[in-house]
Structures are given as C-alpha cells and as structure tokens.
N, C-alpha and C positions, 0 to 999 in steps of 0.2 A: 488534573485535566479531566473535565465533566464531556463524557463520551457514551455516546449507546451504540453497540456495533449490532448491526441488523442481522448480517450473518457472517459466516465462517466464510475461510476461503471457499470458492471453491472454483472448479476448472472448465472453463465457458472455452469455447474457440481454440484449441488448444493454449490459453490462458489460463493464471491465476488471479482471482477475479474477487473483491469485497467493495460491499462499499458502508460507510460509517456516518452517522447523524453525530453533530456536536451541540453544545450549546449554542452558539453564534458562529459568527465569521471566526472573529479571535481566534478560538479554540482550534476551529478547523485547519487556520493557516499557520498556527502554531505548531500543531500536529505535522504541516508538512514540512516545516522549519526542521522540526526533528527525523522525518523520512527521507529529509535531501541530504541532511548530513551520512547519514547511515548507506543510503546510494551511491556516496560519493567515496566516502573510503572502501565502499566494495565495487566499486566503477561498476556498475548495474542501477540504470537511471529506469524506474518508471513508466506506462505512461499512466497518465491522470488526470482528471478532473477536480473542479471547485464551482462549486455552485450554493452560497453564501453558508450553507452550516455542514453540506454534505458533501464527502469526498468519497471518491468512486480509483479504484485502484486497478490497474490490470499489467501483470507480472507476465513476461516471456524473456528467453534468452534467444534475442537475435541472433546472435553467431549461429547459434544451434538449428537455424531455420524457424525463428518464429514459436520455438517450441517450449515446454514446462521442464525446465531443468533443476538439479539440486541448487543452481544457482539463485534460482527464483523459490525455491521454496526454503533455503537458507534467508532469504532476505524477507518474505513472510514471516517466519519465526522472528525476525530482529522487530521487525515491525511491531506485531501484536507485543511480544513484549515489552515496547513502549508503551501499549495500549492497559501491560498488566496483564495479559491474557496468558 
C-alpha cells in the first residue's frame, strides 16, 4: 500500500488526531477497509473522514468523556502498524 503520512499523531481537542495522503481513492478506502476491522475487534470505532486520497483520523474514548485514553492510543499503534510505521 503506496501511502505518505503527513504527520504523526498528534493530540488536538483533547483528541488523537493524523491525517494521511494516498495514492487514489483505492488505497485510501482500502486502508480504512483495514482500520474498521481493527475497531471492530477492539469495539473502539473512529471518527473519520475521506475525502478522495486523503483520510483524516481523530481517536477519543467516549466512555471516558471525550478524552485520549490508552484505549486510543492502543489503537493508534494498531493502525500505523498497518501503515509499517
């Protein structure tokens, strides 16, 4: 998967926050094909954007009031590692 990640996470709103350029659409929604799987076996959904090659990511655990938990920075880690990072 041909991907350029603009930056690292990092923590916006009390969020965790990246967003990633791909080659095309394909890649981009292929890429979230593989971040839904990954959210769904750790029931911790997203939320997100797509906007035709670029995908914008922002990690909180509701429960927790909206806030950056090891939960979300667990699934960060899952993520980039699909990415290789």
């Amino acid at each position: 998967m041909e991907n350029v990640v603009q930056k690292g996470w990092e923590e916006i709103d009390r969020k965790l926050y990246k967003v990633l350029i791909f080659k095309d659409f394909q890649e981009a929604f292929a890429f979230m094909v593989r971040v839904a799987f990954l959210a769904e076996k750790s029931n911790h959904h997203p939320r997100w954007t797509n906007e035709w090659n670029k995908v914008e990511i922002w990690l909180s655990t509701h429960d927790a009031g909206d806030i950056v938990t090891e939960k979300d920075r667990a699934l960060s880690r899952e993520i980039d590692g699909l990415l290789g990072i």
